[in-house]
Backbone as CSV, one residue per row, in Angstrom:
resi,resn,N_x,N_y,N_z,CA_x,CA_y,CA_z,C_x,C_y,C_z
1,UNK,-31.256,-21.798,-21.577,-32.603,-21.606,-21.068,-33.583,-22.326,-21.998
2,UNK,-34.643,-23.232,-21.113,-35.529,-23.933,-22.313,-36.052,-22.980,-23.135
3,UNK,-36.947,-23.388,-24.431,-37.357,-22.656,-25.039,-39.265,-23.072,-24.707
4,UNK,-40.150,-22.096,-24.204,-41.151,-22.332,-24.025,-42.104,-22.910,-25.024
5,UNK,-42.877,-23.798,-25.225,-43.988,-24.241,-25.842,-45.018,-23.124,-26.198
6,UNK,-45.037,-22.897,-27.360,-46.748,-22.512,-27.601,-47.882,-22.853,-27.719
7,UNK,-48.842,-21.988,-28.207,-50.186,-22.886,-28.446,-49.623,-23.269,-30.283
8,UNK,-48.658,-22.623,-30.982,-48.621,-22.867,-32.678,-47.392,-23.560,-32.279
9,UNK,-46.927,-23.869,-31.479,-45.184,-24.978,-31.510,-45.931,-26.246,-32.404
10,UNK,-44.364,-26.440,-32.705,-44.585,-27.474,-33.739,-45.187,-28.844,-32.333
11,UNK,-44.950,-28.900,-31.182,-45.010,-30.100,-30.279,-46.363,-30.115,-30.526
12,UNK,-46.961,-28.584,-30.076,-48.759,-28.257,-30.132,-49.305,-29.246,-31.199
13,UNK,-49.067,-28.564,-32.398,-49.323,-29.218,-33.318,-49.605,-30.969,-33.739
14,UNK,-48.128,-31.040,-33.739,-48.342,-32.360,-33.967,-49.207,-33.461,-33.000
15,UNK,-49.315,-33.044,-31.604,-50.517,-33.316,-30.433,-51.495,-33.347,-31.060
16,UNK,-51.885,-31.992,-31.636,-53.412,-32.143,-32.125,-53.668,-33.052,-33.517
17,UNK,-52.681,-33.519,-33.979,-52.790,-34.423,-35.403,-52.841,-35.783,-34.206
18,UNK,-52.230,-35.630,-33.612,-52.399,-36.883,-33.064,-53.411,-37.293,-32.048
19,UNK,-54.100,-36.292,-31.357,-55.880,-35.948,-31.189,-56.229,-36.175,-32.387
20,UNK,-56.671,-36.413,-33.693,-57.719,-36.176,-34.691,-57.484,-37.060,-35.328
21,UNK,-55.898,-37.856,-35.235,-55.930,-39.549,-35.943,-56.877,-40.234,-34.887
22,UNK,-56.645,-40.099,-33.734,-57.343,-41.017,-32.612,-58.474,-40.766,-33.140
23,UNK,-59.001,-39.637,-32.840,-60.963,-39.290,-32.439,-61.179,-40.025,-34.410
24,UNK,-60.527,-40.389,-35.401,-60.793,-41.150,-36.388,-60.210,-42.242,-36.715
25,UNK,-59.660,-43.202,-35.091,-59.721,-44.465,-35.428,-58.450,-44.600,-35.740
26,UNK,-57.720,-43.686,-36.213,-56.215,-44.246,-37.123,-55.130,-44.300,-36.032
27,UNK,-55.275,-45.100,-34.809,-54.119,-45.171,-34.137,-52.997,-45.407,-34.420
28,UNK,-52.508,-45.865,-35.197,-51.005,-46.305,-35.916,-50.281,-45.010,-36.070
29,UNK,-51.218,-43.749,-36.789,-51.374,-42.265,-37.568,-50.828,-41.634,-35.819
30,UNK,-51.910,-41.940,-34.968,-51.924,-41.246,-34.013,-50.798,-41.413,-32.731
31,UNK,-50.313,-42.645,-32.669,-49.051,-42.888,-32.012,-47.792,-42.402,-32.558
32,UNK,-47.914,-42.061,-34.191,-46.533,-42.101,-34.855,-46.656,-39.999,-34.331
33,UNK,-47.797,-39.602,-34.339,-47.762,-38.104,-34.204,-47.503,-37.668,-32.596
34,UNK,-48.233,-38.550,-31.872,-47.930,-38.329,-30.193,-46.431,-38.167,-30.131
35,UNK,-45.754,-39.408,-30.900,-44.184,-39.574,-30.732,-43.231,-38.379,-30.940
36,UNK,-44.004,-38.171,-32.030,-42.971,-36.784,-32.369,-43.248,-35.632,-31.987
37,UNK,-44.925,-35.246,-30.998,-45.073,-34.312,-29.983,-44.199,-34.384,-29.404
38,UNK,-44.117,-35.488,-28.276,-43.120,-36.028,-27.247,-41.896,-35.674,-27.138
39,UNK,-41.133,-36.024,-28.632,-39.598,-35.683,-28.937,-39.273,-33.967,-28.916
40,UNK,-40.389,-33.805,-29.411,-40.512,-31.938,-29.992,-40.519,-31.195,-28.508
41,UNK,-41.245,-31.559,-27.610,-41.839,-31.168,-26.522,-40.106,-31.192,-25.819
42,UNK,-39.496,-32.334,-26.213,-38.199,-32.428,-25.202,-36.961,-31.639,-25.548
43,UNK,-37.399,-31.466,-26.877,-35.834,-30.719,-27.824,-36.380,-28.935,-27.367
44,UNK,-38.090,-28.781,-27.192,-38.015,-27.343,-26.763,-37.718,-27.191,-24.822
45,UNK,-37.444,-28.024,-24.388,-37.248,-27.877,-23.204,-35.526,-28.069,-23.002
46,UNK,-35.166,-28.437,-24.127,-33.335,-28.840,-24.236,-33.312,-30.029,-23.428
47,UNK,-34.309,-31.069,-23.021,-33.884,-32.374,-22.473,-33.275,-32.972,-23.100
48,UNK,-33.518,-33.449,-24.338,-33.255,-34.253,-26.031,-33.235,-33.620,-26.811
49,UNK,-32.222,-33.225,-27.325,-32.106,-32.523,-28.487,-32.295,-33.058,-29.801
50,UNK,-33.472,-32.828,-30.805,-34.027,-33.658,-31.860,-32.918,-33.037,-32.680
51,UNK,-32.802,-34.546,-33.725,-32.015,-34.220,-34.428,-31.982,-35.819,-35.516
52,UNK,-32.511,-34.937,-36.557,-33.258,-35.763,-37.775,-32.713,-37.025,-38.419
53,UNK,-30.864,-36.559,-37.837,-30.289,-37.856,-38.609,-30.165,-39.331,-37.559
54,UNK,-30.633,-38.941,-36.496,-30.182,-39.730,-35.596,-31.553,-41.233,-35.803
55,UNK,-31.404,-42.380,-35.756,-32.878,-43.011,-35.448,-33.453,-42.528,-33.890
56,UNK,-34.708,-43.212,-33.683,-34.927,-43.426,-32.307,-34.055,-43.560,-31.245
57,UNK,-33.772,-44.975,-31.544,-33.187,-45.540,-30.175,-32.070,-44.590,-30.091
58,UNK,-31.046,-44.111,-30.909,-29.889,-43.224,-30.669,-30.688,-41.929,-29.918
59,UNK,-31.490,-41.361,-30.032,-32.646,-40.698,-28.997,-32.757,-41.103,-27.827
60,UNK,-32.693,-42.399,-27.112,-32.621,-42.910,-26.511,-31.055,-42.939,-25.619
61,UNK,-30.517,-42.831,-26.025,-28.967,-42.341,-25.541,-28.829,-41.186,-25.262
62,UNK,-28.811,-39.856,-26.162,-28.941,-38.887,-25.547,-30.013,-38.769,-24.448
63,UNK,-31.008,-39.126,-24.342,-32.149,-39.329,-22.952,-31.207,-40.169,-21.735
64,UNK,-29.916,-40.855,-22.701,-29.876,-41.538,-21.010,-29.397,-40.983,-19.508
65,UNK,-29.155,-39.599,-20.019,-28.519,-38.646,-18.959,-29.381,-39.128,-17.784
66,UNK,-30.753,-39.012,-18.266,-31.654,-38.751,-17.376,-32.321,-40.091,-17.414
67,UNK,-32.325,-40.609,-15.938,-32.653,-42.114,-16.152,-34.474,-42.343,-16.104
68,UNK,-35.190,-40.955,-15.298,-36.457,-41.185,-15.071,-36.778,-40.787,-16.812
69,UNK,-36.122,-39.909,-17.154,-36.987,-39.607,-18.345,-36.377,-40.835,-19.134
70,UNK,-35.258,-41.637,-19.127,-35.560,-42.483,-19.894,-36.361,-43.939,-19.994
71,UNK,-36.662,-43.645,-18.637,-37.427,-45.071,-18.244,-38.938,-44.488,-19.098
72,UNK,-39.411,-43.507,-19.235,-40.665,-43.073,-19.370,-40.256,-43.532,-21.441
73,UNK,-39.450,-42.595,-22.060,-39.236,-42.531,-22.965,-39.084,-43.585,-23.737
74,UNK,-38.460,-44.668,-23.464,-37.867,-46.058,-24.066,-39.184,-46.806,-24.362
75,UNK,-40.395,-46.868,-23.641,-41.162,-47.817,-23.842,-41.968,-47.351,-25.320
76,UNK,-42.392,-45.395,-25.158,-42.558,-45.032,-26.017,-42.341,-45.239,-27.401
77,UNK,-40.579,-44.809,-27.337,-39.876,-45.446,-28.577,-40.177,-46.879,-28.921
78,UNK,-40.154,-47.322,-28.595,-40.463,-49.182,-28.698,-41.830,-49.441,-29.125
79,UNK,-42.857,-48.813,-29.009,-44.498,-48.768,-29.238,-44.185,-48.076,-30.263
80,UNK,-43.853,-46.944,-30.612,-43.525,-46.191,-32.067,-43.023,-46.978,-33.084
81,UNK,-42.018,-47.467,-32.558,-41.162,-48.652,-33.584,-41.963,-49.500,-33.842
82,UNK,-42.485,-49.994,-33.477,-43.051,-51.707,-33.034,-44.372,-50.920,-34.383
83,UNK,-44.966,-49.859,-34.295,-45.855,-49.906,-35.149,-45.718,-49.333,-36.124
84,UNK,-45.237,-48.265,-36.675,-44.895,-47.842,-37.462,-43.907,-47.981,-38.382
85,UNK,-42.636,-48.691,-38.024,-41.471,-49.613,-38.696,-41.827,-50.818,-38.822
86,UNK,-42.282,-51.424,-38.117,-43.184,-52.790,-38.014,-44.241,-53.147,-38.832
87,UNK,-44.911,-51.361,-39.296,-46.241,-51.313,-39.766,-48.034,-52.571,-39.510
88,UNK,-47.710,-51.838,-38.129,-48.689,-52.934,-37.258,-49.589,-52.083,-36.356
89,UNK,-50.738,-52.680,-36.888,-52.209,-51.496,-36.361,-51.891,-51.755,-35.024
90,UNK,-52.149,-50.308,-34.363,-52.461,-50.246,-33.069,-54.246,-49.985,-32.591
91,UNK,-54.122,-50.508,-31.370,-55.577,-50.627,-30.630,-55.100,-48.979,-29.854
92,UNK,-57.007,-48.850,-29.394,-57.249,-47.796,-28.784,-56.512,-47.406,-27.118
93,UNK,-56.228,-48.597,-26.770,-55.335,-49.312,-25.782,-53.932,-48.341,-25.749
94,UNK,-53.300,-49.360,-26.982,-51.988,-49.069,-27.235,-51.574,-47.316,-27.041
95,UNK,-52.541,-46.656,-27.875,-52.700,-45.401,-27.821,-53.032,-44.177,-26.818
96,UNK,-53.871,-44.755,-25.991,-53.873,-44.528,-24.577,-52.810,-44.643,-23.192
97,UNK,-52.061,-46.161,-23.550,-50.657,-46.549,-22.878,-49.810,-45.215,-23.330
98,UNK,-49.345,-44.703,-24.730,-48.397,-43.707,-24.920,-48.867,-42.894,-24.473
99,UNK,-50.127,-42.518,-24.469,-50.637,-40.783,-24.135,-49.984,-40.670,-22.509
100,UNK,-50.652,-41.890,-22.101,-50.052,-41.706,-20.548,-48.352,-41.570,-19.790
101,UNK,-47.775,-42.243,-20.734,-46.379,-42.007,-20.749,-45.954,-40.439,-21.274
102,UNK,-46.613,-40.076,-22.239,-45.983,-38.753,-22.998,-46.714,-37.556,-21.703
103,UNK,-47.798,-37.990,-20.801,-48.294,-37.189,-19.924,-47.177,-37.091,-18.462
104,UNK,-46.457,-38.370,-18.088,-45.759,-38.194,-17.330,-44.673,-37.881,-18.039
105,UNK,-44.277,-37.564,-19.055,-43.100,-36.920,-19.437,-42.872,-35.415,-19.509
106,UNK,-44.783,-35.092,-19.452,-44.784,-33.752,-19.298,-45.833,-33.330,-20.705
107,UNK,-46.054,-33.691,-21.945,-46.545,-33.358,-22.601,-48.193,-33.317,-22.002
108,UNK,-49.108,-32.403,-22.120,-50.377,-32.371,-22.344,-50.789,-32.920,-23.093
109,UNK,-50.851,-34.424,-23.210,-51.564,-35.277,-23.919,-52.684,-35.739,-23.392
């Protein structure tokens, strides 16, 4: 049985760090925190089960059960990577593109 979201879940949370990098500009801050809402949001629903040793893309495999959620998920991962491993500023854009993906994935972003 999933495990429900709170308003103090760690998914909550890290959402709102990633609300308050945005509303101060630090999109790079704020995509790397959406991401790991996203992941959090999926390991409490038992879609993806997070699991610290794995990278991303191996995240991406366990997601492949599910092909809609991985079509949603993959681009994510790839915008996460691309900036944060990459270490490459993101635009207000970029940040908006994930919110909207992590919204059809289900997160309240």
């Amino acid at each position: 049985m999933p495990r429900e979201s709170t308003e103090g879940s760690a998914s909550s949370e890290c959402l709102a760090r990633a609300q308050s990098h945005a509303a101060a500009g630090q999109y790079r801050d704020a995509v790397r925190a959406l991401y790991l809402a996203t992941v959090l949001y999926l390991d409490d629903r038992e879609k993806v089960p997070f699991d610290p040793t794995l990278t991303n893309r191996e995240h991406l495999g366990v997601a492949s059960k599910e092909a809609r959620l991985l079509e949603l998920l993959r681009p994510l991962v790839l915008a996460f990577d691309s900036a944060w491993y990459g270490r490459r500023a993101c635009t207000p854009t970029e940040f908006e593109e994930c919110c909207q993906l992590a919204r059809k994935i289900g997160l309240a972003a």
